[in-house]
N, C-alpha and C positions, 0 to 999 in steps of 0.2 A: 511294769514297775515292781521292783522287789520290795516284799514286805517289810525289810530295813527301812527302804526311802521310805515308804509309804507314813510308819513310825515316826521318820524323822519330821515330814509333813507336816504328820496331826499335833507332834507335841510342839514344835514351832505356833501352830492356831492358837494351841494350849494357853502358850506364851504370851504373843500378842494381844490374846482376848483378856490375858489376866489382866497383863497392863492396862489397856483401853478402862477395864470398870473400874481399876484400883485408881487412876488420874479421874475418873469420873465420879468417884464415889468423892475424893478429896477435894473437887470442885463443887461438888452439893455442899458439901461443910461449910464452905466459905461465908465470915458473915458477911453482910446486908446484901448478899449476893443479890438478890431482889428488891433491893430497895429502889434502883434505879433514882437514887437522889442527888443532887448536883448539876454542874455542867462543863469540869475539866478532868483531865487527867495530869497527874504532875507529880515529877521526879523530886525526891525529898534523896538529897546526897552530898556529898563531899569532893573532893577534886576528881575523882572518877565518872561520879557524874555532871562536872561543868567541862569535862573535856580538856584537865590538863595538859597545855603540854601544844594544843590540836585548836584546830577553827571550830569555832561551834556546830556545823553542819556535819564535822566531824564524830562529835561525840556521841556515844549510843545511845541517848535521848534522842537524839536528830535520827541516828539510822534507823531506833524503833519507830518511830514517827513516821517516818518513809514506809518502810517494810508491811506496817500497819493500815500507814493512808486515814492513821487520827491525830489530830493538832495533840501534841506533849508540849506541859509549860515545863523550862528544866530549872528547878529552883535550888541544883547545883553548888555549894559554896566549899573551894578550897581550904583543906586544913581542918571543918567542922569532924567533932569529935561527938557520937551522941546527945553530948550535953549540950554542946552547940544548938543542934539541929532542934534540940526540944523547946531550947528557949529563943527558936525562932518559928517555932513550928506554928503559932498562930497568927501570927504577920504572915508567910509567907505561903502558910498552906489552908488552915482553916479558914482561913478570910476570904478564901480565894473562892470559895465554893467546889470543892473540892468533889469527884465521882469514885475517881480511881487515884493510889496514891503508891506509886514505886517508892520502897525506903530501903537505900543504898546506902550502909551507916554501916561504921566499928572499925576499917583500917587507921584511922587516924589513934584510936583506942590503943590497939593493938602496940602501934608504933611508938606512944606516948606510956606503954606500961601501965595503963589504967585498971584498977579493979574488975576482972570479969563479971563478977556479982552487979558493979555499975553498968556498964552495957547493958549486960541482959536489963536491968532492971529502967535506962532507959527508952531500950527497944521496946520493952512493955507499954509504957508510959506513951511512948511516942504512937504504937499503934493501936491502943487503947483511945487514945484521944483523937485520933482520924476516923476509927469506928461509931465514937459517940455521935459524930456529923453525918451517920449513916454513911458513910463513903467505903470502899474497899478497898481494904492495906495489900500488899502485894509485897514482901521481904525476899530480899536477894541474898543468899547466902555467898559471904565474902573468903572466901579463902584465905585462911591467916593464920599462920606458923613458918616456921623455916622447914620443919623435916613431914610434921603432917598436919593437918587441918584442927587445930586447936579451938574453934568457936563454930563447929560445926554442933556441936550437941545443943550450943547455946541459943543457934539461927532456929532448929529442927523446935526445940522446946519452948523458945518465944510464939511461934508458929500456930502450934499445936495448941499451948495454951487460950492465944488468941484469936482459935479459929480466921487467922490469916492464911492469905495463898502465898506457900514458900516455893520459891525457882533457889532450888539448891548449888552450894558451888560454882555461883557463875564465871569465876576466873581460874579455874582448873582448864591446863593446858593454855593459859592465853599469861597470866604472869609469871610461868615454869617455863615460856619456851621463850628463847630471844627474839625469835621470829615476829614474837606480836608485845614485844612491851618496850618500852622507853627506857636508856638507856642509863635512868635511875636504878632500874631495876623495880618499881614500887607503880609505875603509870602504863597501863597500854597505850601502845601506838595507834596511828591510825589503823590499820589491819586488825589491831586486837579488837577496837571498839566495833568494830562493822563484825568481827565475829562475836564477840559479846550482844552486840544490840538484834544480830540472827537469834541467837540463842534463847534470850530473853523473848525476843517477838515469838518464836514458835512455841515458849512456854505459857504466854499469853493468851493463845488461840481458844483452848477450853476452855477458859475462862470467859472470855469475851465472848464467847457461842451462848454460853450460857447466863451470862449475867442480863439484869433487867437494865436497857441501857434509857438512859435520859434523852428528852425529846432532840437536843442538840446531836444524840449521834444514832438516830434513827434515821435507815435511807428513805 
């Protein structure tokens, strides 16, 4: 083997090892990573996640559910705008007893012209108040602009802030390509959501390896 490949090899290791700790180091952060409190997991979202459009079994709650093999309640509501979701956020999610909490929130935002300062501020509020119940927030970063990702600093900084676990950009390449979205232009199709809900489930994995889980999802 020539000492080019070899080069090439070692700094590939380089590579992959950085990644492995820097997702590991970001899954430590996570709060109440360890609390293990609760006994659901449940989608806090907007028409994206009840599956516009598609059958329930359809929507990437269901296919994360499958791909995972853990019951997801999908508390999904078409058209909810952050504001929406927060002032249903305790009927529909705290009450629930809530362990893990997917918040799929801000196209509707986006689409309605809403203040970005409001969003951020009730992505805040929204994963603030899932963490108080010891639960873990999990924020899906939404792709949303026409030419580039304009609420991407806002997902990364809500995150960060709130020591939540962000899966960045989840609809990059699935609402840009006709292949996987509804003919709104604005909804994946079924194809999108089964690649969406792969996606999301593979970014789940470190987290769920290392989270304290509740006696319900202990084998």
């Amino acid at each position: 083997m020539k000492k080019n490949q070899i080069l090439a090899i070692l700094v590939g290791f380089c590579i992959v090892f950085l990644i492995i700790t820097s997702c590991s180091h970001l899954v430590d952060r996570v709060k109440n990573l360890q609390a293990g409190v609760g006994e659901r997991i449940i989608v806090l979202g907007d028409s994206i996640a009840s599956g516009y459009g598609l059958s329930e079994a359809e929507s990437f709650p269901s296919v994360v559910s499958r791909l995972l093999n853990l019951p997801i309640v999908n508390r999904g509501v078409a058209g909810d705008t952050t504001a929406d979701a927060l002032n249903r956020l305790q009927q529909d999610v705290l009450s629930a007893s809530p362990w893990l909490v997917i918040v799929e929130l801000g196209g509707n935002d986006f689409l309605q012209k809403l203040p970005k300062t409001e969003t951020e501020a009730n992505l805040k509020e929204i994963i603030t108040k899932i963490q108080e119940k010891q639960a873990i927030a999990v924020l899906l970063g939404i792709n949303l602009g026409m030419f580039k990702d304009e609420y991407q600093e806002i997902y990364t900084r809500v995150a960060k802030e709130t020591q939540a676990y962000l899966i960045p950009q989840v609809l990059e390449g699935i609402i840009d390509n006709p292949k996987y979205r509804q003919e709104d232009f604005v909804h994946p199709n079924a194809a999108g959501h089964q690649r969406l809900g792969e996606r999301i489930a593979k970014d789940l994995k470190p987290l769920l390896e290392k989270a304290k889980k509740p006696a319900l999802f202990r084998n």
